[in-house]
ROZA-321947 format. One record per residue: residue number from 1; residue in one letter; x, y, z of N, C-alpha, C in turn. Coordinates in pm, 1 decimal. Layout:
<nodes>
+--------+--------+----------+----------+----------+----------+----------+----------+----------+----------+----------+
: kolkol : lumvex :   n.east :  n.north :     n.up :  ca.east : ca.north :    ca.up :   c.east :  c.north :     c.up :
+--------+--------+----------+----------+----------+----------+----------+----------+----------+----------+----------+
:    NUM :      A :        X :        Y :        Z :        X :        Y :        Z :        X :        Y :        Z :
...
+--------+--------+----------+----------+----------+----------+----------+----------+----------+----------+----------+
</nodes>
This chain:
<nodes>
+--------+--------+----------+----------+----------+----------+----------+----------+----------+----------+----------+
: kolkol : lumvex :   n.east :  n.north :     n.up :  ca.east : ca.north :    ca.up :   c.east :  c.north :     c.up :
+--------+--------+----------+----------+----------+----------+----------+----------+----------+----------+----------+
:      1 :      X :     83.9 :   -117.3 :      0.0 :      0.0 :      0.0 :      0.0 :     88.3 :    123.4 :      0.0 :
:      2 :      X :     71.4 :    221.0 :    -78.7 :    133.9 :    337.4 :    -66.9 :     39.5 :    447.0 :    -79.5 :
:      3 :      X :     61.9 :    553.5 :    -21.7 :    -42.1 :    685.6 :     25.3 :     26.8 :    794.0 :    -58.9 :
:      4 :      X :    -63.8 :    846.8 :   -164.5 :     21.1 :   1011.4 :   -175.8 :    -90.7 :   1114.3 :   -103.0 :
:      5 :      X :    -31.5 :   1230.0 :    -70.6 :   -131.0 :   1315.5 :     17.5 :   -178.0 :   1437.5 :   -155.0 :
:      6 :      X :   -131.5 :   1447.9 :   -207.2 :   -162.8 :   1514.2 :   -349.8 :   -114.4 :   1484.0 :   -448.1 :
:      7 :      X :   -216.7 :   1409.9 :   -545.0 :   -188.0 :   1368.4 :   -612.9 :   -125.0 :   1477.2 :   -770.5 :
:      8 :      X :    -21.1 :   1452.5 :   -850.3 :    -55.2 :   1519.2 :   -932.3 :   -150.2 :   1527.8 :  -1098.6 :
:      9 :      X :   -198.5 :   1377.6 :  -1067.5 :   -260.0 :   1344.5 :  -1180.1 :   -399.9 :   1322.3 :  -1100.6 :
:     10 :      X :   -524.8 :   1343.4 :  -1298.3 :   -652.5 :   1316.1 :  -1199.7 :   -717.1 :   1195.9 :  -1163.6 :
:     11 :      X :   -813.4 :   1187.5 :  -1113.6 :   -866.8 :   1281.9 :   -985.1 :   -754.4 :   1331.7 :   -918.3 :
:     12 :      X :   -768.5 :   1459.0 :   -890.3 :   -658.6 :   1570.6 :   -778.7 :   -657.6 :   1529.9 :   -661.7 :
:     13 :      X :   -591.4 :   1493.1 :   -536.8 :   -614.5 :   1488.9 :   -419.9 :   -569.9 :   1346.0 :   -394.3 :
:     14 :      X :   -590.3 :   1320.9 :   -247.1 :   -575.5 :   1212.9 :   -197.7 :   -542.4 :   1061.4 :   -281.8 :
:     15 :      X :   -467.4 :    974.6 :   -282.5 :   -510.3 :    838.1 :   -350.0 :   -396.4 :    743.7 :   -257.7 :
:     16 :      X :   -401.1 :    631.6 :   -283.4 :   -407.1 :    506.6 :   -188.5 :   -392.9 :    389.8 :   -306.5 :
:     17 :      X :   -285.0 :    338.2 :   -283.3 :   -229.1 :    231.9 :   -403.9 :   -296.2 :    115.4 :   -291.4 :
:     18 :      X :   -416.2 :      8.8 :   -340.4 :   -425.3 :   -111.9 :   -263.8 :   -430.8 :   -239.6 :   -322.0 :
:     19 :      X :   -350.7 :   -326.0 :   -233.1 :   -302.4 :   -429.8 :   -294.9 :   -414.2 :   -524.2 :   -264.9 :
:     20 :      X :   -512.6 :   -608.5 :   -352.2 :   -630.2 :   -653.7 :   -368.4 :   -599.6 :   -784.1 :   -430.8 :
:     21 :      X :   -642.7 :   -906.7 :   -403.1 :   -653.6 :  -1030.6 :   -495.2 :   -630.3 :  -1025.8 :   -648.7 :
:     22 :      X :   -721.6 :   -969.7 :   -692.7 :   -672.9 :   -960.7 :   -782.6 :   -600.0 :   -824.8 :   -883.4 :
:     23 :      X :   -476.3 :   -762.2 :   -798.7 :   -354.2 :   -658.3 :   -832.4 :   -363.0 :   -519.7 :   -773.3 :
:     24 :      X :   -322.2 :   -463.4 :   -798.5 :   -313.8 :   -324.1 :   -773.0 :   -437.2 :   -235.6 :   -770.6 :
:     25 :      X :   -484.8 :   -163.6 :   -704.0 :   -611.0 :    -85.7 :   -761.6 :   -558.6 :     63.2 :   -668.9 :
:     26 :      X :   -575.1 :    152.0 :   -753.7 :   -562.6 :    333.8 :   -715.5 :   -698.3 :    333.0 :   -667.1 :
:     27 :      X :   -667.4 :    380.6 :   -547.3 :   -808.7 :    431.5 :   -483.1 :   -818.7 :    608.2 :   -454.4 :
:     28 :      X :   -881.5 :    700.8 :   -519.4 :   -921.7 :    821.7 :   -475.0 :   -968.2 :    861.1 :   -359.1 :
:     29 :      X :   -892.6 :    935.7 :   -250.9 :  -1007.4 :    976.0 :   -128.7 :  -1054.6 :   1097.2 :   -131.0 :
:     30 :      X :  -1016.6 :   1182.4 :   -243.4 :  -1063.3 :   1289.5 :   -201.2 :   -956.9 :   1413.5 :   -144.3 :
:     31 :      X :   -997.5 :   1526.2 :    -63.1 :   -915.2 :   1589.4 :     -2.0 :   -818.4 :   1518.3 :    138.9 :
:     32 :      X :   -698.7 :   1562.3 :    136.8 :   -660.8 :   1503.0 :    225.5 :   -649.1 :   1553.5 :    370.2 :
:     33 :      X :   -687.9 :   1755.5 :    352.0 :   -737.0 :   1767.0 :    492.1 :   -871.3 :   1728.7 :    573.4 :
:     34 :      X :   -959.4 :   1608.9 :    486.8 :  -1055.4 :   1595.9 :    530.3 :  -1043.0 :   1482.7 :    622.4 :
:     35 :      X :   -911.4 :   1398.9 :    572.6 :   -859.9 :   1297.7 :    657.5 :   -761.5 :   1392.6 :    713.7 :
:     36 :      X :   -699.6 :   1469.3 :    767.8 :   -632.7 :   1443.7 :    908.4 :   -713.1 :   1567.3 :    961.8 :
:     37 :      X :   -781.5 :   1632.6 :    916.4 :   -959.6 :   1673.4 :    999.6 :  -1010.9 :   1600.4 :   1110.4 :
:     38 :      X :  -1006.5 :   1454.5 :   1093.2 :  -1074.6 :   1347.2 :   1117.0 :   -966.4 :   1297.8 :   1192.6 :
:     39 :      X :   -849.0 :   1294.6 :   1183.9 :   -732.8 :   1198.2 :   1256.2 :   -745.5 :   1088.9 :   1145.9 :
:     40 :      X :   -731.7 :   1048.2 :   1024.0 :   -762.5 :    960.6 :    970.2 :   -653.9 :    946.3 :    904.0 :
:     41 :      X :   -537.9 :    823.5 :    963.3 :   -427.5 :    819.5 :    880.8 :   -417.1 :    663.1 :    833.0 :
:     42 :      X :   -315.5 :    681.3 :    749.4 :   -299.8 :    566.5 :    680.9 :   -169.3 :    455.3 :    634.2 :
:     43 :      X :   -112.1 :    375.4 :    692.9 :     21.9 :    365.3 :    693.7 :     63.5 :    208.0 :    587.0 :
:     44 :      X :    193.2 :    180.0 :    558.2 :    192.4 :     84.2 :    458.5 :    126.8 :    -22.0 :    539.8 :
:     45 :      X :     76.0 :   -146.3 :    511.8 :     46.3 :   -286.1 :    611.4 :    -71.5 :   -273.9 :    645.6 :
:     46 :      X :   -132.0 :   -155.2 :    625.3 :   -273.1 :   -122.0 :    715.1 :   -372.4 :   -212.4 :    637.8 :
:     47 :      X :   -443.4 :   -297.1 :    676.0 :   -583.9 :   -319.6 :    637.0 :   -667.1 :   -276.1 :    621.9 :
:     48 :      X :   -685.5 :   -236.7 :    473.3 :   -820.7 :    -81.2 :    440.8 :   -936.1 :   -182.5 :    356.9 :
:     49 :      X :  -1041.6 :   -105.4 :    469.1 :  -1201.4 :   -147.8 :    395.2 :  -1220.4 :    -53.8 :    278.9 :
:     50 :      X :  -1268.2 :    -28.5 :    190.9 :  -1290.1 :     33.2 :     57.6 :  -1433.4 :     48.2 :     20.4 :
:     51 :      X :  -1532.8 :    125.0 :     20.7 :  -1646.0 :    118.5 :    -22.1 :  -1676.3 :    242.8 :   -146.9 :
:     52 :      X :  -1680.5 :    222.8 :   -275.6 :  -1685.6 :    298.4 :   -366.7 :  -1723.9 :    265.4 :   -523.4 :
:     53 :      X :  -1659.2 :    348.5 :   -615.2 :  -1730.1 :    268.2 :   -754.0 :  -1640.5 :    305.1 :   -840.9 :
:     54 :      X :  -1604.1 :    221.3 :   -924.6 :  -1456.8 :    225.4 :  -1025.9 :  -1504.5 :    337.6 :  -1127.6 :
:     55 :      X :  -1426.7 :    358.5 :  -1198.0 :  -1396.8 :    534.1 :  -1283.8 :  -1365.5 :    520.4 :  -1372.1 :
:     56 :      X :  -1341.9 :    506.2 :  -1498.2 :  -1240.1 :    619.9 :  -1623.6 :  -1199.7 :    714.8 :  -1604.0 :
:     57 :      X :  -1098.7 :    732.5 :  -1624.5 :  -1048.3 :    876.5 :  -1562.6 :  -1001.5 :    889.0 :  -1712.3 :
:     58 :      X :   -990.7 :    951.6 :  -1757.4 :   -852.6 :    965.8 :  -1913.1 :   -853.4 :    795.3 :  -1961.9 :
:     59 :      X :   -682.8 :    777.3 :  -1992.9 :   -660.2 :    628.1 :  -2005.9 :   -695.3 :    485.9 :  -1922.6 :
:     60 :      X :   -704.8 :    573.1 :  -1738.5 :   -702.8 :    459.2 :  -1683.6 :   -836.7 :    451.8 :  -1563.5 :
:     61 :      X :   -809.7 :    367.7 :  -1479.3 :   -937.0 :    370.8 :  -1425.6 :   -907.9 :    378.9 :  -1288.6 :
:     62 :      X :   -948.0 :    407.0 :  -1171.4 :   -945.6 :    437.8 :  -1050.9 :  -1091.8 :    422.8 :   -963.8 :
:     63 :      X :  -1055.9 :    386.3 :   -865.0 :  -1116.4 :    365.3 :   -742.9 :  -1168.7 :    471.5 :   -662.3 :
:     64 :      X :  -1299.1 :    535.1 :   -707.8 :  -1371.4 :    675.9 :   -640.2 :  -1416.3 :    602.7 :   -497.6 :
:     65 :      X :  -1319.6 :    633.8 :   -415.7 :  -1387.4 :    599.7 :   -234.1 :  -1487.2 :    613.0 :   -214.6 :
:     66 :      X :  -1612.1 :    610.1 :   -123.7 :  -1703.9 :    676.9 :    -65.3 :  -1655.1 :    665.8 :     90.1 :
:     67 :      X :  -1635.3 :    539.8 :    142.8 :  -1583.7 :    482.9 :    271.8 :  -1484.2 :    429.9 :    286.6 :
:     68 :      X :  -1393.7 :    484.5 :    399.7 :  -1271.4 :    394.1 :    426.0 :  -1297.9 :    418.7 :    532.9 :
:     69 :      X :  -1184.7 :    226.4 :    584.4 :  -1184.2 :    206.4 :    708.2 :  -1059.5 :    147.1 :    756.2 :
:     70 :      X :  -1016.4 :    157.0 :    869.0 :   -873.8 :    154.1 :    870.4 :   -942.2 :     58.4 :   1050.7 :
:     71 :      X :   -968.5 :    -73.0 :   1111.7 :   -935.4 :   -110.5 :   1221.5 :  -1072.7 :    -38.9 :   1227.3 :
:     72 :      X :  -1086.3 :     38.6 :   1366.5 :  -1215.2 :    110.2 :   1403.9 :  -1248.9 :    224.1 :   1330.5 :
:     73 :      X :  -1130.7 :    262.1 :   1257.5 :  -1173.4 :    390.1 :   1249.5 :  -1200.8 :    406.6 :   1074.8 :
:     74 :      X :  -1367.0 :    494.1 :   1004.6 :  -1396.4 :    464.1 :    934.3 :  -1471.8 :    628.5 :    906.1 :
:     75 :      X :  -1468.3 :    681.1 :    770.7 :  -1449.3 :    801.2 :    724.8 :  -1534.1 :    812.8 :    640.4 :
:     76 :      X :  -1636.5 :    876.1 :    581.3 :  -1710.8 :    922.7 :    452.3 :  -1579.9 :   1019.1 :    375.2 :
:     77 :      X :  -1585.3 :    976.8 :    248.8 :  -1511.9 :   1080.7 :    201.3 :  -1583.3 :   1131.5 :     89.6 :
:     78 :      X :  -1704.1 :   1071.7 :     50.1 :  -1793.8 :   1084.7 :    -63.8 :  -1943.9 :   1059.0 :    -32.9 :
:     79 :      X :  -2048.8 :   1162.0 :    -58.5 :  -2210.3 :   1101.5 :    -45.8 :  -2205.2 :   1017.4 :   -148.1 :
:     80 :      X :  -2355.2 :    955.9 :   -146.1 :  -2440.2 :    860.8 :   -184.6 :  -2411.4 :    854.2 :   -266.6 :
:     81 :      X :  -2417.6 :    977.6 :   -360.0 :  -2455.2 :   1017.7 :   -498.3 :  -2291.4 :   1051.3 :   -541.4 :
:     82 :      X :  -2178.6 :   1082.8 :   -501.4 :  -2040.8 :   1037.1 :   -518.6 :  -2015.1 :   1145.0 :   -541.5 :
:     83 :      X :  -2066.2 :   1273.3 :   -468.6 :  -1977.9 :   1392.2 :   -423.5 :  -1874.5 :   1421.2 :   -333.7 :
:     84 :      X :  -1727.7 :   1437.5 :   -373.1 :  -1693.3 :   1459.9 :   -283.7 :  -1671.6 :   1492.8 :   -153.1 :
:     85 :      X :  -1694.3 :   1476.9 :    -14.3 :  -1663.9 :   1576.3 :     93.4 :  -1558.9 :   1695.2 :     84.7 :
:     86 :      X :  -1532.2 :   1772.2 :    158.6 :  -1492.3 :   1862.6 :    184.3 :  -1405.2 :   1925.8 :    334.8 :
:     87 :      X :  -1307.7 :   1933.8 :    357.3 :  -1285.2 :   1958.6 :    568.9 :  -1361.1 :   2093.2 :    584.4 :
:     88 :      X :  -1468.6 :   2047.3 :    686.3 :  -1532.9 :   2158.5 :    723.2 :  -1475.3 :   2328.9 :    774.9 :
:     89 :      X :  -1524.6 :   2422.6 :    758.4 :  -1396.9 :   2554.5 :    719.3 :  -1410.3 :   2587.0 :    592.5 :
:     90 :      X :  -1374.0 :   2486.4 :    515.0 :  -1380.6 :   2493.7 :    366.7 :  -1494.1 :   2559.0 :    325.5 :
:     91 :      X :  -1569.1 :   2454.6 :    330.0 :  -1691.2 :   2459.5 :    227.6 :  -1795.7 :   2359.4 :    323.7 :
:     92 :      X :  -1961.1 :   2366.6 :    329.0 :  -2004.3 :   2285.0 :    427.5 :  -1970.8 :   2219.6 :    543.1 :
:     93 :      X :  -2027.1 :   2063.0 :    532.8 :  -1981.5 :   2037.2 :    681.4 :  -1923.6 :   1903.0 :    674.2 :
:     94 :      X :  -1822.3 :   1848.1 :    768.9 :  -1727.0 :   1753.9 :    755.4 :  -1847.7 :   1641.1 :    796.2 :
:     95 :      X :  -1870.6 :   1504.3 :    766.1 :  -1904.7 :   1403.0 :    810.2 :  -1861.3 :   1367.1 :    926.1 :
:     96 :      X :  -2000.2 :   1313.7 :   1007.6 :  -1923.2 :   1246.7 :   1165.3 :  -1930.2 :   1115.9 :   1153.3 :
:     97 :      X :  -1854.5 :   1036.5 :   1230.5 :  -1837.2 :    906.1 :   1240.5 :  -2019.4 :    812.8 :   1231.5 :
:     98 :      X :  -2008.7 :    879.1 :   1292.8 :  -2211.5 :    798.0 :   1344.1 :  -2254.7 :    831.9 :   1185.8 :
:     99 :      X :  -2232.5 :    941.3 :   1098.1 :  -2319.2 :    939.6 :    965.4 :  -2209.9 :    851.7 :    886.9 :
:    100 :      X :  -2092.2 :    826.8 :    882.2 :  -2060.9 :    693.2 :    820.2 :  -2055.2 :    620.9 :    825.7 :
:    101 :      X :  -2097.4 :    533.1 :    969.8 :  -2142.7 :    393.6 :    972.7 :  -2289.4 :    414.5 :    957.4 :
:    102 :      X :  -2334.8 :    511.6 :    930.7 :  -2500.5 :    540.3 :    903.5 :  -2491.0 :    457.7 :    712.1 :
:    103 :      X :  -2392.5 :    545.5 :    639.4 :  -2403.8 :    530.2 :    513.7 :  -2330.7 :    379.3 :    456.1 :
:    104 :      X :  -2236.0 :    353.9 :    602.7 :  -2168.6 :    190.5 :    568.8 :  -2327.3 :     88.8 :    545.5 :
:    105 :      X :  -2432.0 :    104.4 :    670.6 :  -2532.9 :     48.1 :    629.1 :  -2593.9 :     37.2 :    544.5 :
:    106 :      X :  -2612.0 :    126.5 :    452.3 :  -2685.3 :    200.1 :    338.8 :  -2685.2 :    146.3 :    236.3 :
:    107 :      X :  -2563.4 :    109.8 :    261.4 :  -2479.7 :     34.5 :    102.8 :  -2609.6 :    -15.3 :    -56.0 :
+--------+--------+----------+----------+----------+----------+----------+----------+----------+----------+----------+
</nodes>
């Protein structure tokens, strides 16, 4: 697993190289002050839950997050409908834990 905190290719922002059965998959999170907003870090070895929906991006394809989960701790980084979040300050309001195991149910 490898973490960049900005990416320079698109999607802009956050992404997360995860190593999956079957190979490699780029996962998008989004902004990355929305994870350490949250305390939401991410280290090589970590066991990440993934809840989202694959992409075209240009040539290749990527992994648009909605949910990650790292052990207990578990993050909206995208609504329903696969809008980005935002770290609150910004722009609206940051997701709380209780509304993403609200939307883990949802599935």
């Amino acid at each position: 697993m490898k973490f960049v905190e900005r990416s320079g290719a698109a999607p802009f922002g956050a992404h997360v190289i995860v190593q999956t059965a079957s190979g490699q998959v780029d996962v998008h999170l989004g902004d990355a002050r929305l994870l350490k907003q949250n305390n939401f870090a991410l280290a090589e070895g970590n066991n990440v839950r993934v809840v989202g929906v694959t992409s075209a991006i240009g040539d290749s394809k990527v992994f648009l997050a909605r949910l990650v989960q790292v052990g207990d701790n578990l993050i909206a980084v995208r609504s329903t409908t696969g809008i980005p979040y935002v770290p609150a300050g910004i722009r609206g309001k940051q997701i709380s834990q209780a509304a993403a195991r609200q939307q883990a149910g949802a599935r």
